[in-house]
N, C-alpha and C positions, 0 to 999 in steps of 0.2 A: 425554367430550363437552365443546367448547367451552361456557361458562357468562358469560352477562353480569351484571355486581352493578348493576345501572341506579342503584344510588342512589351510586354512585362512578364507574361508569361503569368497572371493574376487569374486566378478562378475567380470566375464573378455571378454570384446568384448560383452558389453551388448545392446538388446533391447534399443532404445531410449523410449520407452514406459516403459520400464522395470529399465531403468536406472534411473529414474524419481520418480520410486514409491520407489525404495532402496534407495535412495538420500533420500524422505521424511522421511524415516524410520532410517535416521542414529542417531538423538541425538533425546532426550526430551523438551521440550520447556525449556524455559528458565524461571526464578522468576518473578515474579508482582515487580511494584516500583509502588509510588502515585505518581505524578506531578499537578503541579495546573492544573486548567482546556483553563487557557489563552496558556499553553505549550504542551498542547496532540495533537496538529492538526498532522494529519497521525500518530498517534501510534495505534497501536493494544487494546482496553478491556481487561483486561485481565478477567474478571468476569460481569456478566450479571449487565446491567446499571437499576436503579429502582426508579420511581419519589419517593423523598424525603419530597413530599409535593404537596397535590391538586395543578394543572394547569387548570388553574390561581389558586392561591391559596384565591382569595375571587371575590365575584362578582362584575363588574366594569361595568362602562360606555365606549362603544365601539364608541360614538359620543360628540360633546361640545352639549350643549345645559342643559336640566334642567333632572335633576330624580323625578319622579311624583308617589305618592301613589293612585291610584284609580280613578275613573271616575273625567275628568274636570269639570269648570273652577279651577284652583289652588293658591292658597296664597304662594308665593313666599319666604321661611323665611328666604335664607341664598344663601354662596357660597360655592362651595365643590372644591378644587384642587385636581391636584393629587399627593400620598405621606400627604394626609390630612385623617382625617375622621369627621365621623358628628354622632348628636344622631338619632333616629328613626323616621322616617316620620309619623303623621298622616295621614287618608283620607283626600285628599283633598289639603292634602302640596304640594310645590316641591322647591329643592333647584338647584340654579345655579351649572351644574357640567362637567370638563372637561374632557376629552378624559383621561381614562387612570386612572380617580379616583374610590374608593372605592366607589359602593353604599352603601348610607344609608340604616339600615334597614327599613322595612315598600316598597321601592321603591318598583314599577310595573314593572316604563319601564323606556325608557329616550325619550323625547321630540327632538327632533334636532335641532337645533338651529336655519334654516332656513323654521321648520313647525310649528313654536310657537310664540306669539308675548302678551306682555305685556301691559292689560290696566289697568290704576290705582290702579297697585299692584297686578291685577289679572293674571294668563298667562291663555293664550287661544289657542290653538290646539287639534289636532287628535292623541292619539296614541291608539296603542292597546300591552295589558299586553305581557310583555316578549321583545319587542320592543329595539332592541340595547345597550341589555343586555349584558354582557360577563360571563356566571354563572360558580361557581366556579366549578374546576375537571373537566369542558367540554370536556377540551384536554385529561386528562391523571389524573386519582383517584390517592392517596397516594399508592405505591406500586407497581403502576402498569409498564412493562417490559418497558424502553424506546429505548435500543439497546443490544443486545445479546454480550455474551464474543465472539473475535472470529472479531469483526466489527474495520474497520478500519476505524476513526474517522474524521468526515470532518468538514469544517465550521459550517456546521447545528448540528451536535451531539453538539459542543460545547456549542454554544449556547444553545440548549432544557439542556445539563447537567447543566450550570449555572441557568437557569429559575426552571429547578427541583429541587435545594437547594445544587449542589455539589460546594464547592470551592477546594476541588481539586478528580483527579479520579483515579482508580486502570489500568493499562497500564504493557504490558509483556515487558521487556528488552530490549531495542533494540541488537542485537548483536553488538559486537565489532570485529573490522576488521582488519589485517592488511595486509598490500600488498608491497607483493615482485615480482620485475622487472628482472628479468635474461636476463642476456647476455653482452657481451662487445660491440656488433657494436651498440649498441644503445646511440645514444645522446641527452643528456639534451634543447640543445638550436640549436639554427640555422636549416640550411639547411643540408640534407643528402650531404655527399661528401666523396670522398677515400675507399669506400666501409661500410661507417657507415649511417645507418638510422635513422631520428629523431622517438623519440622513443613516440608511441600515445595510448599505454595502461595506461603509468602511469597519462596522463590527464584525460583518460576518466574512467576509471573501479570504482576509488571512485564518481564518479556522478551516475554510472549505479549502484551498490550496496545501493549509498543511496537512489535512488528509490525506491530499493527492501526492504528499513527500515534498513540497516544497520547503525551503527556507526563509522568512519572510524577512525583507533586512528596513523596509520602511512604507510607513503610511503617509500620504499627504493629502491634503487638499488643497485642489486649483482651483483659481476664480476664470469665470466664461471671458479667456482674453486668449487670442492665437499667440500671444507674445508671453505671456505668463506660460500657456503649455507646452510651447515649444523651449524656453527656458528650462520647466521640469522634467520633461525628456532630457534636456542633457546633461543636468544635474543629478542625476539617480544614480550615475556611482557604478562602478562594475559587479553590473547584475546580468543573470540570465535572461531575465526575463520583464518586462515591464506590464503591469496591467492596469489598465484605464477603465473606467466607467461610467457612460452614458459619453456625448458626442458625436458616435460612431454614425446618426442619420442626416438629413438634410437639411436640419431647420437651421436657425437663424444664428444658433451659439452650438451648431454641431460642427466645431473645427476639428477634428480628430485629422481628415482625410489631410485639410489643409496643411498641418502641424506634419505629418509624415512627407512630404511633398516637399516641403521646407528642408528637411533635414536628409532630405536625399532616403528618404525609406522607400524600400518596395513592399509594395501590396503583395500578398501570397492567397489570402481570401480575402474575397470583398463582399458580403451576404451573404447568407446561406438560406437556404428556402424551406424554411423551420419556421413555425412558429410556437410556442413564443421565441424571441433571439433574434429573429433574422436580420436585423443591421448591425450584425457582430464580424466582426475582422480580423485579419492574423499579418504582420506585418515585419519585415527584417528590417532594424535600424541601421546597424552596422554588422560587420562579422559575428555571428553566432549568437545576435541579441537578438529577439524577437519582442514586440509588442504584440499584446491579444487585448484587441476593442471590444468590449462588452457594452453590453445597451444598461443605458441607467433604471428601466428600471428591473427589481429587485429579481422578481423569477424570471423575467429575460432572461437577465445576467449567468445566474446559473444554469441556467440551461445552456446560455452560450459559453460559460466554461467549461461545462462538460464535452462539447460537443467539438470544440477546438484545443480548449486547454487542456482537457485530459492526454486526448491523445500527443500533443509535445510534450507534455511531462513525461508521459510512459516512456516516449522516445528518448530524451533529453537521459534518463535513466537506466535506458537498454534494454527495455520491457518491449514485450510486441503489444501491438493494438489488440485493444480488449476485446475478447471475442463474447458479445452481448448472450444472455441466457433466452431463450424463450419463455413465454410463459401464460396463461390463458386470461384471455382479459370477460373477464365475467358482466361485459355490458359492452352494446354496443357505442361506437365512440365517432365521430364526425372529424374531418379534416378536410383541408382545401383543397381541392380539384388540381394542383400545381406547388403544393407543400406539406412534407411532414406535418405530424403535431405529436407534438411532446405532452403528457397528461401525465398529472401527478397521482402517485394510484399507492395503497397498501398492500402488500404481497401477503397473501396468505398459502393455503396447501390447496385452498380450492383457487384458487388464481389470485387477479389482484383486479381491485376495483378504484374508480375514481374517485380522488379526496374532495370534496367542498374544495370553494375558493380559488380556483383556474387561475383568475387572471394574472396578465403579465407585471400588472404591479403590487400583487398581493402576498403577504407573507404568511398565513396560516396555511397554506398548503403544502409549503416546504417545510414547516416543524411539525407536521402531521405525517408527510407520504415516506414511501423506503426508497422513490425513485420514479420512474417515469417511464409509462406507455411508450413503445414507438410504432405509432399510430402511420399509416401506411397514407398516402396519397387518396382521398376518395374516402378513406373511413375504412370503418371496421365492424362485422356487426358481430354479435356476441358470442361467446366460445370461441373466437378465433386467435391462435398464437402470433403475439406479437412478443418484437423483441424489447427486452429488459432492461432497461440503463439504470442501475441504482444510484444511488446518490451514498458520495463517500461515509464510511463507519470507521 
């Protein structure tokens, strides 16, 4: 059961639904930067995109062949390339002209090249007015909306932003990141051995973050000491955001809560009643820095980034909360009487079913599935639409 601490004002043992919408609501977007337009692929608008100039910005020839003023046969006077221009056509003119050039004024139409042929200076063919024209503003008027703030920008925005007249565009911040690794059995290299495990948050979480648009500015590992973590906390440097892993529950080397406590942090969530994840945390250091506690182990983790850290990043970025797809879970599925459960499943066109390998500290399930079940309080039994959390692409 959702729980409020009114003297912090902490969700504790939150709603996964509920955990999601307070996570959006914890900071304010972040400032606009310009960058050229060759360097915004995947960044955020931060302001409504607007042709800067008719598209196409003059009329051209959409075929090689000639531009012709008026009813044929035509007198031939010239060559037009493209990146050229030429004076105005008489009735009766037409000039040689390639794919991609400026029509002359006076033009009608353009000729093709393969329906026109030349007798002694004459050309002779069929066209009719308007004919393989490309007229100017067809695409898009001076001013007119090309992509809303809000849009996350792909190949094609870039391109139409260059074609529109932008050489460089307005983009929200990306956040900056930093990530802290807790605990001693974890090891850098090799094989698990002597009761130490290689350690596969710190490979993976800056790849999953920067999907989500983050910027990563460092990785570290801490040793299980409240004084070592609370040092690392305040040694991270002017970041958005700070991300910790494993800590976050009761046991004996889980100082996380302690280490916030210390530094004067407020709790914003404190559990969320998800499984797997749920001794994951959301936490304000100082002005506009936020910690998110992730459980150590591996598909916790991710699941409690998704679940918390998604939605601050969207925010942090000016994006609304992601509005989850449905989708039909082709089996039925079990959860706890008092928590979501999160299930890692393959989406296909007949639904999506669950991957092998569940559990919360297992990693084939996560380089197997496209995302995860949101498996309903009580379970689910089969054919029935649940909603879709994918995991970042």
């Amino acid at each position: 059961m959702t729980t409020l601490d009114t003297r912090s004002t902490t969700l504790v043992g939150a709603d996964w639904a509920s955990a999601r919408t307070v996570a959006h609501g914890c900071l304010p977007p972040l400032a606009a930067e310009h960058v050229s337009v060759g360097h915004a692929h995947r960044r955020v608008l931060a302001s409504d995109l607007v042709a800067a100039t008719a598209l196409p910005a003059f009329t051209s020839s959409a075929m090689d062949g000639w531009a012709v003023s008026g009813p044929g046969p035509w007198t031939v006077t010239g060559t037009l390339l493209a990146g050229g221009s030429a004076g105005p056509l008489a009735p009766g003119e037409a000039v040689v002209i390639a794919t991609g050039a400026q029509a002359p004024g006076g033009a009608t139409a353009v000729l093709r090249s393969e329906d026109g042929v030349v007798v002694d200076g004459r050309l002779e063919g069929h066209v009719r007015d308007g004919d393989h024209l490309r007229l100017a503003g067809e695409e898009a008027h001076r001013g007119e909306l090309m992509a809303p703030a809000g849009v996350v920008l792909t190949a094609g925005h870039l391109g139409l932003a260059a074609a529109a007249g932008y050489d460089v565009v307005p983009v929200v911040r990306r956040p900056t990141v930093a990530v802290l690794v807790l605990g001693d059995e974890l090891l850098d290299h090799g094989v698990s051995a002597r009761g130490r495990v290689r350690d596969s948050l710190g490979p993976q979480l800056p790849a999953w973050l920067d999907l989500l648009g983050c910027s990563i500015r460092s990785v570290a590992r801490v040793p299980d000491s409240l004084a070592a973590l609370v040092e690392a906390l305040i040694s991270v440097g002017d970041v958005d955001l700070v991300v910790t892993t494993g800590g976050t529950a009761a046991g004996p080397v889980d100082l996380l809560h302690r280490a916030i406590e210390a530094l004067a942090g407020r709790l914003v969530v404190d559990s969320v009643a998800v499984r797997p994840g749920h001794p994951m945390l959301l936490a304000r250091l100082a002005h506009r820095v936020a910690l998110l506690g992730l459980p150590g182990n591996p598909q916790a983790a991710v699941a409690a980034l998704l679940t918390l850290g998604a939605p601050l990043v969207d925010a942090l970025l000016g994006r609304p909360l992601a509005v989850l797809d449905q989708v039909r879970s082709r089996e039925a599925l079990a959860a706890p009487g008092r928590a979501t459960r999160l299930v890692l499943a393959r989406r296909g066109d007949a639904g999506a079913i669950a991957v092998a390998h569940q559990g919360s500290a297992m990693l084939r399930g996560l380089a197997e599935a496209d995302g995860y079940l949101v498996v309903p309080t009580g379970g689910c039994a089969a054919d029935d639409r649940l909603a879709w959390l994918p995991l970042p692409r």
